[in-house]
C-alpha positions in Angstrom: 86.0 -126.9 -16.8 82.5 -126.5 -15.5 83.6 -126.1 -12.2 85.6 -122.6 -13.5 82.9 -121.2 -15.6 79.3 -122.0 -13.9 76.1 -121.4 -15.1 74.1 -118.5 -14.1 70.9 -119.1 -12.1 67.5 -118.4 -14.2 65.9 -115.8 -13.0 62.0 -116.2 -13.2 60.4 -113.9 -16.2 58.1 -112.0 -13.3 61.6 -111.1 -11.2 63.4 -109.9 -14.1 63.7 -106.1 -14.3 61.9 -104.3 -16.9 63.7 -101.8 -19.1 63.1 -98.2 -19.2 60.7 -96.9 -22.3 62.7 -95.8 -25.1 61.1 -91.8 -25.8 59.3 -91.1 -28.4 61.1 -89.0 -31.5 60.4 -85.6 -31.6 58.6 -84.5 -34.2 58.2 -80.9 -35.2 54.8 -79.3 -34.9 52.7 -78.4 -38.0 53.2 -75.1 -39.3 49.0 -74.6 -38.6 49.6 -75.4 -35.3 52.9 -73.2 -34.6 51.9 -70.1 -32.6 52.2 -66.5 -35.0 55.8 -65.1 -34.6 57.6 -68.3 -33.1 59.7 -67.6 -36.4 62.1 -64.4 -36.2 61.4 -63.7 -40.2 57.3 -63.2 -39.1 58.2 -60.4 -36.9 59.7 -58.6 -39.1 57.8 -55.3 -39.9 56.3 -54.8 -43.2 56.5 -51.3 -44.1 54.8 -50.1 -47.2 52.6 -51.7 -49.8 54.6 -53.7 -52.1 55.9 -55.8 -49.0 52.6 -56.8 -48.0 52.0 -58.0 -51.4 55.6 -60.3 -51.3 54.6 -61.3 -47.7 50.9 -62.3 -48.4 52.5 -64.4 -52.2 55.7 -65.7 -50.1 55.4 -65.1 -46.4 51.3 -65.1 -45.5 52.2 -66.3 -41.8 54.0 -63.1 -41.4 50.9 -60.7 -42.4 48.5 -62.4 -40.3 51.0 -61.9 -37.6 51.6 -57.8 -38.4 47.5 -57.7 -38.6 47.3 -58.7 -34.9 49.8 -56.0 -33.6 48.7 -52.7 -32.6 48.7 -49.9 -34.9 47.9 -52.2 -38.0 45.6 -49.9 -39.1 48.2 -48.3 -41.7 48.9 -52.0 -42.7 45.3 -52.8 -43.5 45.0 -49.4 -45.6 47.4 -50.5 -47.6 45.9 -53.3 -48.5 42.9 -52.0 -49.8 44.5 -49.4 -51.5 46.3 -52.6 -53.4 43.4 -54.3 -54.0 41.3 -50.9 -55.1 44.0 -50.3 -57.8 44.4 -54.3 -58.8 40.6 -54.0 -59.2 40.5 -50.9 -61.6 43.4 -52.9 -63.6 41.5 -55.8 -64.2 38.4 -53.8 -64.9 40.3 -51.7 -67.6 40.9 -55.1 -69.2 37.2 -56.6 -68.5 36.2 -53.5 -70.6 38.1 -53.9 -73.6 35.7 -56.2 -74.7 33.3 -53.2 -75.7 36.0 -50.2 -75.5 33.9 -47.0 -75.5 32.6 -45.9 -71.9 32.8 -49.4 -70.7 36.8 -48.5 -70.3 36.2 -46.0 -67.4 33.2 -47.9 -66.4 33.7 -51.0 -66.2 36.9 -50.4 -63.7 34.5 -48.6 -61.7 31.9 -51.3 -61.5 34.0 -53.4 -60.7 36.0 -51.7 -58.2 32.9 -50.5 -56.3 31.2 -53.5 -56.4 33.8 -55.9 -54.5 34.3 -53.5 -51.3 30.7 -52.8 -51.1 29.8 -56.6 -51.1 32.7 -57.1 -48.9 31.4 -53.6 -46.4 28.0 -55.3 -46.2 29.6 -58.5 -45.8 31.6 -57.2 -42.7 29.2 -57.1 -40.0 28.3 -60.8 -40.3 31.8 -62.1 -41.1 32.6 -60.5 -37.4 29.2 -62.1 -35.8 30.3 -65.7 -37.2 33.5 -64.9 -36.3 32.7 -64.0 -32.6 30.1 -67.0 -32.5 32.9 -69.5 -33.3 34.0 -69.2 -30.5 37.4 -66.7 -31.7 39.3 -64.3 -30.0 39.4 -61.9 -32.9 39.1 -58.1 -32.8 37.6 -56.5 -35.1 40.6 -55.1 -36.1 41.7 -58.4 -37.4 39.0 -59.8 -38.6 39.4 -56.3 -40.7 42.9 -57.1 -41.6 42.1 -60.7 -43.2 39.0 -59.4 -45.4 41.5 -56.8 -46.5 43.8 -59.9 -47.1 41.4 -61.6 -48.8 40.5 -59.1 -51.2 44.1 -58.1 -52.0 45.1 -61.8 -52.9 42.1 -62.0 -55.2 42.5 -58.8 -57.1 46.3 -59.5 -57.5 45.2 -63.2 -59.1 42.7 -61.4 -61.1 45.8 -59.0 -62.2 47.4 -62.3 -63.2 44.5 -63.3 -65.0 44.3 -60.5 -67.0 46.3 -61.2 -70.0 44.4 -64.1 -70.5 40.8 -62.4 -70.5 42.6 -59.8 -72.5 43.4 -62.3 -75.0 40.3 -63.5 -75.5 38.3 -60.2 -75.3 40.0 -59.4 -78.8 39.0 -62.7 -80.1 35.5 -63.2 -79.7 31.9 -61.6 -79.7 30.3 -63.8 -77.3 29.4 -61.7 -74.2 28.0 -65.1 -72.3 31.1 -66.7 -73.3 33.5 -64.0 -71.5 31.0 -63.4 -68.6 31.6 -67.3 -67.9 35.4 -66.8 -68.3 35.6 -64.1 -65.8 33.0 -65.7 -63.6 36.1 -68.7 -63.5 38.8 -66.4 -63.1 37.0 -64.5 -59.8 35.7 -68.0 -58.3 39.2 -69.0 -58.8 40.3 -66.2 -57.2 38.2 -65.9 -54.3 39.3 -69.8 -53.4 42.5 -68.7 -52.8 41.2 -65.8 -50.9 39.3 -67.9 -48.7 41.8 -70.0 -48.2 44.2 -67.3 -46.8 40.9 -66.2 -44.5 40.7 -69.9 -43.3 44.5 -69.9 -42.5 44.0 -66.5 -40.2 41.3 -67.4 -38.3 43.0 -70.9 -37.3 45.2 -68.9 -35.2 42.1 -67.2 -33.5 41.5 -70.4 -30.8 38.1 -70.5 -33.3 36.4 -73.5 -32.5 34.6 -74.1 -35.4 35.0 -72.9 -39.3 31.1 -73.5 -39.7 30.1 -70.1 -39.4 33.2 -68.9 -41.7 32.1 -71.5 -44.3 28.6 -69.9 -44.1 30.0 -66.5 -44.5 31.7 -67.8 -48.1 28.6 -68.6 -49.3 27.1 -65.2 -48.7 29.8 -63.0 -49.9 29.9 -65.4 -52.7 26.0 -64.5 -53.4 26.5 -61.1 -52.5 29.4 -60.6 -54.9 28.1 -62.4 -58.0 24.4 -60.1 -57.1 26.3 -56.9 -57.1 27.5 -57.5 -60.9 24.0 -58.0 -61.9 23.2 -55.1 -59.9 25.9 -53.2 -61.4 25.5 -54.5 -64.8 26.5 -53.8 -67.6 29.8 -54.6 -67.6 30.7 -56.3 -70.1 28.4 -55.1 -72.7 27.0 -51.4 -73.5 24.3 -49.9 -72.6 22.4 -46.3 -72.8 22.6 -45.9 -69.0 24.9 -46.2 -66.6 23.0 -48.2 -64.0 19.9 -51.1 -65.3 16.5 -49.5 -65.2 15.1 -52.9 -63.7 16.2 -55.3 -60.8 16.9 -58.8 -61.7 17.9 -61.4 -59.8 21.6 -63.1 -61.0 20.5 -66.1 -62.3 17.6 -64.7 -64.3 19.8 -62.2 -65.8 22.4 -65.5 -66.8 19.7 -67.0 -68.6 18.5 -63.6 -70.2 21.8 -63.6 -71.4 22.4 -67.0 -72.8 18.8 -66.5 -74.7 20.5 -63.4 -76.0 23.3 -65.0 -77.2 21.4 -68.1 -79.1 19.3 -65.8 -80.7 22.5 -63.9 -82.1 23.4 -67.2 -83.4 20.6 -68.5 -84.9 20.4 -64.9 -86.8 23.7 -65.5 -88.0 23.2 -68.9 -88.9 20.2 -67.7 -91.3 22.3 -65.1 -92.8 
């Protein structure tokens, strides 16, 4: 029997022949990483307003790619337009905490005071933006400041019930100033995070310089409401007959609103 069936010969571990690598499983790419418009959906045009408020809530990938096609001019007016009447919305609401004037006025403030920080902020958004290294135009870089400000005024909007809420239900002006200071850094986190997501399809090599830029439209924002002020509160003119620097005028107002409640606690 072990003459029919032999043994094979052993072949020596250095002659045997070595298999072929198994590939690697492909894995799809991360959606930060997939080029603008790869998707049919994103190419889709947006034609008026209230679609470029669904596609920057549902679809963002799809805005930033529309803001980087020619003619998006119409696109970005739109935009501000949205944002200009979201702002005047939320400012109606900011000033039924002291009715009166502040109802017209406080819309306005507020209004005027987030596209003039984000004009002067414009010039050196673009210079960080050219220094990192992205392929930007200015067009774009346009477009997502215009998205930026849109998705914080419409969270703002969302906000508003809330702020309204507790506009009829308290007196304390430092205590709502902080509440709305919450809702707009809130606000402008999500803003900044729909920037970040633009500019990462830019070839930017760094997000230093955008980082930067935060901080100074963030100090530039939060100055313009001092510089604006009041708007919470009344006052006999329109505009503050002094300049104050924001934090001073914080802690004016807190002082303010202890000595309302140690008067109150001696009555």
């Amino acid at each position: 029997m072990n003459e029919n069936n032999p043994v094979p010969p052993m072949i020596p571990p250095a002659d045997r022949p070595t298999p072929p690598p198994v590939p690697p499983l492909a894995t799809p790419p991360l959606a930060g990483n997939r080029p603008l418009g790869d998707d049919p959906a994103e190419r889709v045009a947006i034609p008026h307003a209230f679609a470029a408020i669904e596609a920057l809530l549902r679809h963002p990938r799809r805005l930033m790619f529309q803001l980087r096609q020619p003619g998006s001019g119409k696109l970005i007016g739109g935009m501000l337009f949205v944002a200009l009447a979201c702002a005047a919305v939320y400012g109606v609401v900011a000033g039924t905490f002291s009715g009166h004037e502040q109802l017209w006025a406080a819309p306005v403030k507020i209004a005027a005071g987030l596209f003039i920080s984000a004009t002067i902020c414009l010039p050196s958004l673009y210079i960080f933006t050219c220094l990192s290294g992205s392929q930007a135009r200015l067009a774009e870089v346009c477009g997502l400041l215009a998205g930026l400000l849109m998705l914080m005024t419409i969270l703002l909007v969302g906000f508003a019930p809330v702020a309204w809420i507790f506009s009829q239900s308290t007196s304390s002006i430092a205590w709502m100033g902080f509440l709305h200071l919450v809702f707009w850094f809130v606000a402008m986190l999500f803003g900044v995070r729909f920037m970040q997501n633009g500019f990462a399809h830019t070839n930017a090599k760094s997000h230093a310089g955008l980082n930067v830029w935060v901080i100074i439209f963030l100090l530039v924002a939060v100055q313009m409401t001092t510089a604006l002020r009041p708007i919470l509160g009344r006052s006999d003119t329109f505009f503050p007959t002094e300049k104050q620097f924001f934090l001073a005028h914080w802690a004016d107002c807190l002082k303010q609103q202890d000595g309302e409640n140690n008067a109150r606690g001696r009555n």
